[in-house]
N, C-alpha and C positions, 0 to 999 in steps of 0.2 A: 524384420527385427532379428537378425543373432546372436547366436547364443556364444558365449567366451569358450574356444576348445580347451580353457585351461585355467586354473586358477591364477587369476590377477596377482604379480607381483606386488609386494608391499615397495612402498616408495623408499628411495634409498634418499631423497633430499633433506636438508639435516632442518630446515623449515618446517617439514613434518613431522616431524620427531613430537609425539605430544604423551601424554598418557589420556585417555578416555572414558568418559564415562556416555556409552550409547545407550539413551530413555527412550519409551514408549510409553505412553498411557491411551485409555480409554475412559473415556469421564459421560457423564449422563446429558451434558449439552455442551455449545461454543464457545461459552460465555466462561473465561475464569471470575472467581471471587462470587459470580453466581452460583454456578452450575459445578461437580464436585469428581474428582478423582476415583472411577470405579476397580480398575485393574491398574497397576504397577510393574514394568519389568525393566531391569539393567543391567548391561553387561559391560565390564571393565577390560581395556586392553592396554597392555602397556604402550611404548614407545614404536619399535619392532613388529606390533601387531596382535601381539601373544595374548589371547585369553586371560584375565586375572583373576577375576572374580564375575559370581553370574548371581542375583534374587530378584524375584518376581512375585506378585501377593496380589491378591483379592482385595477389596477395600469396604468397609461399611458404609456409605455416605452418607447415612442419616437422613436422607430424599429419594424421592423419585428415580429411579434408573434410566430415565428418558428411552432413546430409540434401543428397544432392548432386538428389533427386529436388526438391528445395525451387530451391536456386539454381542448380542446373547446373554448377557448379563441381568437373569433375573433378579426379585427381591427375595427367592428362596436361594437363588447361589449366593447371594451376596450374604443373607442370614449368619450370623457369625464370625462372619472374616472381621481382621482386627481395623482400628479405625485409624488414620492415618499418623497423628498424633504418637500411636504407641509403634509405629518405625521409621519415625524421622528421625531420631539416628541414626539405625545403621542405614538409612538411606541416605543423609547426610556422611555419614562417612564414606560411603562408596564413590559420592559427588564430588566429596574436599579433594581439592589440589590438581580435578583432571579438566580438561574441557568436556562440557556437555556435548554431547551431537542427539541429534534429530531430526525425521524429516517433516520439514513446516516446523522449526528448532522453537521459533517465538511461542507456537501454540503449546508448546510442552511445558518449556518454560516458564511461564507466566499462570501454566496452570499449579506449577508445581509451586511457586513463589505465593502464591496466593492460600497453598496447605501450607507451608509452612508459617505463615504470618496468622494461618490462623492455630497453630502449634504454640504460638509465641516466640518464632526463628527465625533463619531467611536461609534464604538457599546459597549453599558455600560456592558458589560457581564462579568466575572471574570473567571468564570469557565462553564463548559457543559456537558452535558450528552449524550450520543448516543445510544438510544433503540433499536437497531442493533447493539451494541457492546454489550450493556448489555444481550441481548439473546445471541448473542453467547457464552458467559459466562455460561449463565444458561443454554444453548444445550436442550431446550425444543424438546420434540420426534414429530417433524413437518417436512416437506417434504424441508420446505425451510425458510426463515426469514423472507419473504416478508413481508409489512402490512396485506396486506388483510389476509395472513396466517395466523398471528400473532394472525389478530383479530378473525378469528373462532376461534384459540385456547385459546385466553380468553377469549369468549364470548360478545364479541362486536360488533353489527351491524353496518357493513361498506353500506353504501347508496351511498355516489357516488364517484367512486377512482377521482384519480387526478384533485378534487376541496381541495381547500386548508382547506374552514371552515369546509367540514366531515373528511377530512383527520384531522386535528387538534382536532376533537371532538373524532375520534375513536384513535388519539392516547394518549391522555387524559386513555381509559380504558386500553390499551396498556403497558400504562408505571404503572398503579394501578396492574394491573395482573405481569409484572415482578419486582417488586417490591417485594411483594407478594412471588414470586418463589425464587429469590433472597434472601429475607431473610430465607427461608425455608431451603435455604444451606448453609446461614450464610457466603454471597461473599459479598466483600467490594464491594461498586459502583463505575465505573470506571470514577468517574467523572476526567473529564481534565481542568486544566489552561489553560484558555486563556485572557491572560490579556488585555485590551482595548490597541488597534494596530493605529496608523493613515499612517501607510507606503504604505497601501494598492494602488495601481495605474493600469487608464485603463490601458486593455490588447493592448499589440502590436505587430500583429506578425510579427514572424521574414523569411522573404523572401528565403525559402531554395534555392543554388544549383542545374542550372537546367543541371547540367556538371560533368560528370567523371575527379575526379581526376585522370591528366595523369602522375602525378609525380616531381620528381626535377625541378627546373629553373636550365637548363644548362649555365656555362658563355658563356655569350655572347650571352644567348639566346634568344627570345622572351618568351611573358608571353604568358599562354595557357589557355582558358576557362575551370575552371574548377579546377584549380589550389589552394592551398592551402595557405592564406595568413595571417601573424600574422603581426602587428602593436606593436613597442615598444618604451618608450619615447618621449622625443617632437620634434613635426611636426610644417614646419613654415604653410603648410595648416592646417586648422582644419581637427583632428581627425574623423568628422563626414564627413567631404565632402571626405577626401580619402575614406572611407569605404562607403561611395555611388556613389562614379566614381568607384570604383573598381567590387560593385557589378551591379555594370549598366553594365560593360564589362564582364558578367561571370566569373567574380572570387570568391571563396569561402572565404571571411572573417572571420577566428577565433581569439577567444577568447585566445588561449594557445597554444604553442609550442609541439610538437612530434613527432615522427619519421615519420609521413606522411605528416607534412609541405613543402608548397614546396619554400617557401623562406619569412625571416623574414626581412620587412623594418623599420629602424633604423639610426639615425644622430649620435649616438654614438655607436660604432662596440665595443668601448672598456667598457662600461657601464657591472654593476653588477647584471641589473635587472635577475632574475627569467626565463622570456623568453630566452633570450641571453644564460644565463649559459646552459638551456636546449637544445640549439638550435648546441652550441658547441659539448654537450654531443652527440647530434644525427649526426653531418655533417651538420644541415641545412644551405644552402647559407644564406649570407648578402648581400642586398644591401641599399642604400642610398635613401632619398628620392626623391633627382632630378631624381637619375637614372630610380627610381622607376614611376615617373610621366613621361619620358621620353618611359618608356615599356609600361605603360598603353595604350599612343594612338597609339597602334598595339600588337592589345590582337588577337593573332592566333584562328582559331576557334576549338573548343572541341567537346569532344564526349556525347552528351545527352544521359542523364539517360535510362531507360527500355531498351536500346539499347543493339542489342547482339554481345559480343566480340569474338575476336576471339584465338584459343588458349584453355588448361585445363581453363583459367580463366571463358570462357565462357561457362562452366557447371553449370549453378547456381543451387547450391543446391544438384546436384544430391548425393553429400553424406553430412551426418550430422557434423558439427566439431566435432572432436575427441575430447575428455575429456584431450588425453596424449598432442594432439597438442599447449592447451594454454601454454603459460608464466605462470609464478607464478601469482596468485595462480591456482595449478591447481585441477580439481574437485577429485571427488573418482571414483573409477573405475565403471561401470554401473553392479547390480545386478538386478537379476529378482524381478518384481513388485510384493503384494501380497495384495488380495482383502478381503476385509471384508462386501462385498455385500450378501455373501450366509450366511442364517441363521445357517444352521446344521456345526456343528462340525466336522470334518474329525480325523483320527486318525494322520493325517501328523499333519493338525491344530487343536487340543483340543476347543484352545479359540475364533474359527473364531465368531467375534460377538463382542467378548467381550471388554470393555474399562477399563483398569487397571489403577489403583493412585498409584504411588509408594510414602511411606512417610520414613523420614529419610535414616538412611544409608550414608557411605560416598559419595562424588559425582562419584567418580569409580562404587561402590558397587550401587550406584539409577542406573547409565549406563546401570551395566551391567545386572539387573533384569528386565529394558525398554526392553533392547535388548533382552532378554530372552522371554518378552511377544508377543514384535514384531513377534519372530521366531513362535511364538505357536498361529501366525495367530490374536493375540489380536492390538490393538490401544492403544499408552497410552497418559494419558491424564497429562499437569501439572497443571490441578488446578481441585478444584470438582464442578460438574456442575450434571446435570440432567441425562446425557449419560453414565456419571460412573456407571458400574457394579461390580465392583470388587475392592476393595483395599489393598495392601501387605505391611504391614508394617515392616521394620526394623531396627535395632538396634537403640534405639533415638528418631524412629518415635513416638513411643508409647504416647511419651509427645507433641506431633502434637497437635493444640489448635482445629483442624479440626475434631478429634476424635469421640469428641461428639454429632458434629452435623452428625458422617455418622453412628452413632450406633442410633440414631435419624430416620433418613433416610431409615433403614435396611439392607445398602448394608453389599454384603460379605467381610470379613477381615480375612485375610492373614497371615502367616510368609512366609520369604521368602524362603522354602522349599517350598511351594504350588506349585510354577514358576517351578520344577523343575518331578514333576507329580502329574501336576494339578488333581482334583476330585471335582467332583459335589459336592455343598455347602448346610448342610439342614439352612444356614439362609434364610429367608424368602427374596425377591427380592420386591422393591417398584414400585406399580402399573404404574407408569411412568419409571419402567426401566427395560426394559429387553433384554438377551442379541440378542433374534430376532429382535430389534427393524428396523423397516420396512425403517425409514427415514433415516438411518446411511448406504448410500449408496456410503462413498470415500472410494479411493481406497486408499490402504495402503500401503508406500512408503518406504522400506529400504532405507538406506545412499546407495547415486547413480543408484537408479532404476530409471528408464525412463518412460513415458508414451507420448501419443500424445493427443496433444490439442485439439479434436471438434471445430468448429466454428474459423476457424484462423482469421475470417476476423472482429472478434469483440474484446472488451476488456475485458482484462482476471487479476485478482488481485490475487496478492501470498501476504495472511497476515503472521504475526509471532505474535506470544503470546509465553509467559513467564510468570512464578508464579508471583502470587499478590504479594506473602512476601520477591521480590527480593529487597534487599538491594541497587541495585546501579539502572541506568538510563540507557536504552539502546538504541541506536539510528541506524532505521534501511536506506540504504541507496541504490541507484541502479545506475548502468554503462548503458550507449545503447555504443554498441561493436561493431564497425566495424568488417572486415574479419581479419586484424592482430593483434585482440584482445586489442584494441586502442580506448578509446574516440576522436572521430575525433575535440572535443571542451570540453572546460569546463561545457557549458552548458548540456552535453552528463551525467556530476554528477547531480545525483538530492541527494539532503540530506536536511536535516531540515532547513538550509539557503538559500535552492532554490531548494524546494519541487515539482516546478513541471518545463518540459520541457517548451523551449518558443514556441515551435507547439503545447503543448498540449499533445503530446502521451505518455509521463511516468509521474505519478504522484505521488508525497508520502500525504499519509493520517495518520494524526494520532487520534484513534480511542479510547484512554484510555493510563493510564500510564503502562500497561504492555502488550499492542498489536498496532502497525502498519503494515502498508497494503503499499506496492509497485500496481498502476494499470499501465498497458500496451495497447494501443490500436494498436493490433497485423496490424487492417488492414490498418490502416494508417499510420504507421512504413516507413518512405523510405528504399529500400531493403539496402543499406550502411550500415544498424543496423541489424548485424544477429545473434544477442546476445543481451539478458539483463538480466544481473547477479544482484541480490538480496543479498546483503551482511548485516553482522550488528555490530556496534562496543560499547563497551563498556566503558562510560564516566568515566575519571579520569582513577586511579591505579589499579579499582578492574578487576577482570577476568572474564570469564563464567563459575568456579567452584560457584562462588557468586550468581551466574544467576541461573545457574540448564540447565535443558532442554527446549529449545525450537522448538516450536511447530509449522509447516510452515502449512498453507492451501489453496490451488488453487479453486477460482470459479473464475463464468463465469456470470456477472452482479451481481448487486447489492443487496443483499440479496439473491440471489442462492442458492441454497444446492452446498456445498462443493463438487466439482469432486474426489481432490487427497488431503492426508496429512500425514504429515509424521512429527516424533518427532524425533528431532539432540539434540545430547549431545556432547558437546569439552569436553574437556582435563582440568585440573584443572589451566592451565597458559595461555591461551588464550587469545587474547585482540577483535579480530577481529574473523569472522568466514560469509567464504560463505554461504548463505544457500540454495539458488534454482539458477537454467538460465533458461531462457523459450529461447529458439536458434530455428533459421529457421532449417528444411529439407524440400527444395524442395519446393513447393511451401504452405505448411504446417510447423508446429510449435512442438514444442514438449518441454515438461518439464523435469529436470531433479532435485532431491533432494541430494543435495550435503554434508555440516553439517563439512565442510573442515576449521579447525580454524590456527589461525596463532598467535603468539607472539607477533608481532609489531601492532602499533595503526592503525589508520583510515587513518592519514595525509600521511603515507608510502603505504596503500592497497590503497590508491587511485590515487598516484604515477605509481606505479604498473601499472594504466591502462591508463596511458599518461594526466593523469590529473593535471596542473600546480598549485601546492599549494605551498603556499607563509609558508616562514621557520617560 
């Protein structure tokens, strides 16, 4: 890792040109709208760079300080500092009219949107920046993204982690240094929209299921702890008191109808809703609400969870789901993984090491020269960042506006003969890039290679990136799967209207307008989720030929070096396309890179997985 012998020039590109407001907080847990704002620091800089304004503050939370062994932040430091409420003003005012920056921007963000909603405000912010999207963009040759990484590699003295005024001050040099690198490659900033939000509301969570679903309500039967219950149309009780006698007697309350329901109550049997139609489609029984509140008081008792069944069902795990075993859609068949950890070339792999740009060409013809690289041991990349070693340009590409800035750069460039026996290049290679590079430690993922997760018991994020100069909006989106490949509830979809689980353990992050992150927290997963597929669909008419390549990558915390990655291409008509499952074996986790597209929209892929979506 080196260090900058000089202070990074501020960028003269007139895209850059922003005023700033750089935040840090430390808050007492993960969760915003739960968990609370304990430190506050921010630093304004103009257009130019220039320091404008600097305040940082202590915060009351009225809670628990959580990992105080993390920030230090005891309930005696915290004793009298003021409460957030009485400076959201002039915090608000230091925020009006600049882009926010942060690193991990979303976690700031949404913590700060979440004070202020409960101030009675919203956060004046329009747009934001995330100096962990923006490195990964620019793929500086560092072991991992961290700050404190960061900051050796721009030459920034980090003094004390996890206080918010040096974290804000070292990220101040942070975002000058990729800035800096960034224009050096001539990458747009991945700045995102976020327009001033007031919906934000405390978190509540939602009381899981302490009961095996046992299946159907037989007529005539009793209700069984544990059992699977949807509510549709109107009840002469209120909607909220059934579904809190219900779960007071162990029953499973959902949100949506599907083949694992185990009876749907309802006053009109003949009604058009959405649930009903599905429920017909499935078999599920109907009953009435008297009868229903008649079953209620003698709810039979069920089978609690961790408990071991008996029967093949009660083999948990012992073999992985089968790729052939799902429903549509179903994965690609599993090939062998291949790594791009070893510097030396092999004669099987010419380009072990290497990271290819493929430019122009039709989107068959970008396919199949990716896949060409892949095969020869190389990584390819779709955008140009710092880890590019190689570029192939074909038929079209040549007029690529990116041209100039890699003949700039010095990488080597291509036709597409090279991909077909490759040969050492006398262009000259740039002192940040080469193909040993020590920090380029993922592994490198064919369509349907496998690997196993490390660490199953923590959370683990499979991002997607796509070219800056894709023309349409992509939206990436995830399932948690039961065993019959079934969202057991609506809430089981996370996607851009409800980004994250109501326990918390899938999350969608979006991290710029041509990369989001799906995270999982593998160990707090109830085991009824042995699956979570990573999907991604494509807004409006246009396809993934419009898209190009996209690019999946697996770590393991937050700024991590990248474990696994792998670049999927569809088919030039595709609307929808799997991209990863992270799926249980056994009492361990495993990923798999899929890149399996489909024709039909989002609203039918997510049909597909028992998901009740309104026509």
């Amino acid at each position: 890792m080196a260090l900058l012998s000089s202070k990074p020039k501020w960028p003269t590109v007139p895209d850059y040109f922003h005023d700033w407001a750089l935040v840090d907080v430390e808050t007492s847990g993960l969760r915003p709208g739960r968990d609370r704002i304990l430190s506050l620091a921010v630093i304004t800089l103009d257009g130019h760079g220039r320091q404008t304004g600097e305040f940082s503050t202590l915060l009351n939370p009225g809670c628990d300080p959580g990992p105080v062994h993390i920030h230090g932040l005891t309930p005696a430091r915290l004793c009298g500092a003021p409460v957030f409420e009485d400076i959201a003003p002039q915090v608000g005012a230091l925020l009006s009219s600049r882009v926010l920056v942060a690193h991990n921007a979303q976690f700031d963000y949404d913590f700060l949107a979440h004070e202020f909603a409960r101030a009675r405000s919203w956060v004046p912010v329009d747009r934001r920046l995330c100096t962990l999207s923006l490195n990964r963009l620019v793929a500086p040759a560092t072991p991992d993204l961290k700050l404190g990484t960061l900051a050796a590699h721009y030459g920034v003295l980090q003094e004390r982690a996890h206080d918010a005024r040096d974290d804000v001050r070292v990220l101040s040099g942070i975002l000058r240094g990729s800035l800096s690198a960034a224009e050096r490659l001539g990458l747009p900033l991945p700045l995102l929209a976020c327009p001033p939000r007031q919906d934000y509301k405390p978190y509540v969570p939602k009381t899981p299921c302490a009961y095996r679903n046992p299946g159907r309500l037989e007529t005539d039967g009793p209700l069984v702890q544990g059992m699977k219950v949807a509510i549709t149309g109107d009840t002469r009780v209120s909607r909220e008191e059934l579904v809190a006698r219900s779960v007071a007697a162990g029953l499973n309350v959902m949100t949506s109808v599907s083949g694992l329901t185990s009876v749907v109550v309802t006053n009109d049997s003949g009604g058009a809703s959405s649930k009903l139609r599905r429920a017909a489609a499935e078999g599920v029984p109907l009953v009435d609400e008297p009868t229903y509140l008649r079953l209620l008081n003698d709810v039979q008792p069920g089978q609690a969870k961790g408990t071991v069944r008996t029967g093949a069902a009660s083999q948990q795990g012992e073999a992985a789901p089968s790729a052939e075993a799902t429903p549509q859609p179903v994965p690609a068949p599993s090939v062998p993984a291949q790594r791009t950890t070893a510097p030396a070339a092999t004669a099987a792999q010419p380009l072990a090491g290497h990271r290819v740009l493929v430019l122009g060409g039709t989107h068959d013809e970008a396919a199949a020269a990716r896949s060409r690289a892949l095969s020869l041991g190389a990584s390819a990349a779709v955008n140009l960042s710092a880890s590019v070693t190689d570029v192939v340009v074909l038929t079209g590409g040549e007029a690529d506006r990116r041209l100039s800035r890699i003949a700039t750069l010095g990488l080597r460039v291509h036709d597409g003969g090279w991909l077909l026996a490759p040969t050492a290049a006398s262009a000259p290679m740039p002192t940040q890039n080469t193909s040993e590079n020590p920090s380029d430690t993922a592994e490198v993922l064919a369509r349907g290679a496998v690997i196993d997760l490390p660490h199953a018991d923590v959370a683990w994020t499979v991002a997607a990136a796509w070219s800056q100069h894709a023309a349409c909006e992509v939206d990436v989106v995830a399932f948690a799967l039961d065993e019959h490949e079934q969202v057991a509830g609506d809430e089981d979809f996370v996607f851009y209207s409800a980004p994250e689980h109501p326990d918390g353990t899938v999350r969608l992050a979006l991290d710029g307008p041509s990369e989001q992150a799906v995270t999982a927290d593998l160990g707090r997963l109830p085991w009824e989720v042995q699956r979570i597929v990573v999907a991604a669909a494509v807004d409006g008419a246009a396809t993934f030929s419009d898209v190009g390549a996209v690019e999946i990558t697996a770590t393991c915390g937050i700024g991590a070096a990248s474990t696994a990655r792998a670049t999927l291409d569809a088919a030039t008509t595709e609307r929808t396309m799997i991209l990863a499952e992270i799926y249980r074996r056994g009492d361990s986790w495993r990923l798999r890179a899929i890149g399996q597209g489909y024709d039909h929209g989002l609203a039918e892929l997510a049909r597909s997985y028992g998901v009740d979506v309104s026509d």
